[in-house]
One Martini backbone bead per residue (centre of mass of N, CA, C, O) as a GRO file, in nm:
protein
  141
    1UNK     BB    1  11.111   6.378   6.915
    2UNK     BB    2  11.286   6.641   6.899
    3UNK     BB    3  11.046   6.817   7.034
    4UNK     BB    4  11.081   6.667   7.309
    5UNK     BB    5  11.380   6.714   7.365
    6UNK     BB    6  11.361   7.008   7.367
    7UNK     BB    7  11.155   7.054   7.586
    8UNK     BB    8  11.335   6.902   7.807
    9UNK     BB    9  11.566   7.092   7.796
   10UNK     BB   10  11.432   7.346   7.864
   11UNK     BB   11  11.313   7.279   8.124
   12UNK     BB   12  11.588   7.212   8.263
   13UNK     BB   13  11.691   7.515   8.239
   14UNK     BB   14  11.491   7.643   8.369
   15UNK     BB   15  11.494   7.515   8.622
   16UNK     BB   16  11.861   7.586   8.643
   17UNK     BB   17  11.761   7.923   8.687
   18UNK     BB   18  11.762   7.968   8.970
   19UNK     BB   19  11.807   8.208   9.181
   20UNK     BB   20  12.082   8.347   9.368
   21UNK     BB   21  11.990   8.595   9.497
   22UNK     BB   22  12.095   8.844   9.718
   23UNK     BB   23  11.965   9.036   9.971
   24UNK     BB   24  12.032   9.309  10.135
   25UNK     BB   25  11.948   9.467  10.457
   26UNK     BB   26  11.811   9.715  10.466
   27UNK     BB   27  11.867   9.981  10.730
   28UNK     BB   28  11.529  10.038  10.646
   29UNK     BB   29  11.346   9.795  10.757
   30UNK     BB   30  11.085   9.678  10.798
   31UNK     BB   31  10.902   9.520  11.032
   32UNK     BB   32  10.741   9.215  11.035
   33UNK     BB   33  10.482   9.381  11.167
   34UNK     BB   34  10.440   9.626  11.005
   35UNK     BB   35  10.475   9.462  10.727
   36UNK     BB   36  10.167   9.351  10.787
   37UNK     BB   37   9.974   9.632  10.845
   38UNK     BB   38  10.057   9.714  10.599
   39UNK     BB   39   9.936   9.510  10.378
   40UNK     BB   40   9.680   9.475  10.506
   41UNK     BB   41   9.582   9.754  10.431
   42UNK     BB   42   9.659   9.738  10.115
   43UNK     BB   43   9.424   9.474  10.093
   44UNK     BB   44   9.184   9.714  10.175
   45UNK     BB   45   9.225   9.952   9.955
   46UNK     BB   46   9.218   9.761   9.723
   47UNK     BB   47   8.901   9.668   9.811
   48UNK     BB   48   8.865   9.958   9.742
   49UNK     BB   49   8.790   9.971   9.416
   50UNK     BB   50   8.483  10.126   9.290
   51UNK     BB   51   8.429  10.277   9.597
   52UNK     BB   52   8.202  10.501   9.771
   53UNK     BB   53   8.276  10.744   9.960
   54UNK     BB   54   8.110  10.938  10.178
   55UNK     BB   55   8.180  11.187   9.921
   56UNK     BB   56   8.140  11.001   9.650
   57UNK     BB   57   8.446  10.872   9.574
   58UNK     BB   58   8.613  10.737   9.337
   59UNK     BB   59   8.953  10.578   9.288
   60UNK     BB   60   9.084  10.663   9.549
   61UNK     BB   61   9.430  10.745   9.675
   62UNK     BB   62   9.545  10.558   9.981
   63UNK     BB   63   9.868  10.499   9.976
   64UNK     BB   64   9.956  10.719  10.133
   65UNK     BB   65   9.833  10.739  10.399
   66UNK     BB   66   9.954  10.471  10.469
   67UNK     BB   67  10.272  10.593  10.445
   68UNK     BB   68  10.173  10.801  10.687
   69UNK     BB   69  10.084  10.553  10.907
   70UNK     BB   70  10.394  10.431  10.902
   71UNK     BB   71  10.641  10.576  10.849
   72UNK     BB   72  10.680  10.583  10.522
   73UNK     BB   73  10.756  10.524  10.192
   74UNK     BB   74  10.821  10.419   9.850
   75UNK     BB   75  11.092  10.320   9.887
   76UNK     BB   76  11.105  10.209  10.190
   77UNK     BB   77  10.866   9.966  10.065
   78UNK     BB   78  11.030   9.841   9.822
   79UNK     BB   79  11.294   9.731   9.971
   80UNK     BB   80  11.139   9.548  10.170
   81UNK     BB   81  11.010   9.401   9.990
   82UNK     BB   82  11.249   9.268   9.816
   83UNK     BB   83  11.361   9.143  10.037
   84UNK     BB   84  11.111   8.960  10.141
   85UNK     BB   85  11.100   8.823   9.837
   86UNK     BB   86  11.390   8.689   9.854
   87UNK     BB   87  11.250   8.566  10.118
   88UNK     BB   88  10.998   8.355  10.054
   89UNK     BB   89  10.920   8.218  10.353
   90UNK     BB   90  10.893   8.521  10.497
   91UNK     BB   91  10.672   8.585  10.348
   92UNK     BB   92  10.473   8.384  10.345
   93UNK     BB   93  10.416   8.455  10.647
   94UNK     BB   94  10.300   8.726  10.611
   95UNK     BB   95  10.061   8.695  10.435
   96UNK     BB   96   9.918   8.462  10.631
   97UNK     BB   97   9.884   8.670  10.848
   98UNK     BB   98   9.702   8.864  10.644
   99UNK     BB   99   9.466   8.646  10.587
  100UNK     BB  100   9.420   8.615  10.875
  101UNK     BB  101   9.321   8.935  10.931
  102UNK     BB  102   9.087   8.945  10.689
  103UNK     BB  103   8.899   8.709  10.808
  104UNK     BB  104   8.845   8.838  11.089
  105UNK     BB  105   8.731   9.127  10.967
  106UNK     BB  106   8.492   8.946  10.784
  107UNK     BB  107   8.347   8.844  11.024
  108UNK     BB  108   8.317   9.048  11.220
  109UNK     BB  109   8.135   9.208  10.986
  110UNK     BB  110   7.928   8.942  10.917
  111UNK     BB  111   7.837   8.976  11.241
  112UNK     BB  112   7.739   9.252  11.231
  113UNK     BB  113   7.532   9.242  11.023
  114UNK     BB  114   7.374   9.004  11.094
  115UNK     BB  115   7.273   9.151  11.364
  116UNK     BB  116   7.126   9.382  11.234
  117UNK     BB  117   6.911   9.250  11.060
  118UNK     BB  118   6.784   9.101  11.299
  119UNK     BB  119   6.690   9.374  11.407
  120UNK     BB  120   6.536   9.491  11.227
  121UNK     BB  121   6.340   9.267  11.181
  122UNK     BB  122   6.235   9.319  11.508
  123UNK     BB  123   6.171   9.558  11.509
  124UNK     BB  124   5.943   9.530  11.263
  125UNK     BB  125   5.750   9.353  11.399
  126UNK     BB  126   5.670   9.566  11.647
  127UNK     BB  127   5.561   9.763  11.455
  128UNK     BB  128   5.360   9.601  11.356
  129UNK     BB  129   5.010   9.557  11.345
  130UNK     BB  130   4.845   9.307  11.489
  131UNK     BB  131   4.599   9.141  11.651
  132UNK     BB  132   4.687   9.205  11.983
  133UNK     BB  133   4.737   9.489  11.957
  134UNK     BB  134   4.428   9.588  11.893
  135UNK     BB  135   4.250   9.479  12.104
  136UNK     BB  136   4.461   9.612  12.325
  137UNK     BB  137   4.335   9.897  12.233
  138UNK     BB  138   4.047   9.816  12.276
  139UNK     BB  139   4.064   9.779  12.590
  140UNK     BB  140   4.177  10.054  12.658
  141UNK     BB  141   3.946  10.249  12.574
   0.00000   0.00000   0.00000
């Protein structure tokens, strides 16, 4: 009985101590479409860990790349996200739409495979020499 009560006191405060913290809007905040973009690519780059690149390189860190592609640093992309973070309604929103782009282009990419595998498909039956090929063969010569 007394560990249930220390048990439900502890949870009782541990809910009761929700961060109240407010954080100032960075002067130079990434803009919510931005940082959309930009989540968004980091998504993409972290999804190639473990995969080699054209050059056959592996577990290449293109997190520059990324900062360099939206004139950003890390210190103003920790800020931004910290913001934002701290606002978890409106981080929530940036994320959802972040799953909703990254959905689309496995669409996109899912649908563009689907189409190659289907023409080689078709390739191979045209090249592969048929019975009614080999006739039309023998009926030309």
């Amino acid at each position: 009985m007394i560990k249930k009560t220390v048990y439900i006191i502890f949870v009782i405060i541990f809910l009761s101590c929700e961060s109240k913290v407010k954080y100032d809007k960075p002067k130079d905040l990434i803009p919510k479409e931005q940082m959309i973009d930009l989540l968004t690519d980091m998504q993409l780059v972290i999804g190639t860990i473990g995969v080699k690149n054209k050059d056959l390189e592996k577990d290449k860190n293109y997190m520059s790349l990324i900062y360099k592609k939206y004139n950003v640093d890390s210190t103003r992309f920790a800020a931004s996200n910290i913001y934002y973070t701290a606002n978890i309604s409106e981080y929530e929103n940036i994320f959802e739409e972040v799953e909703k782009r990254l959905k689309k282009l496995q669409n996109k990419y899912d649908n563009e495979r689907d189409s190659l595998i289907k023409s080689k498909k078709e390739l191979k039956k045209l090249k592969s020499p048929s019975k009614n090929s080999k006739i039309l063969d023998t009926i030309l010569k």
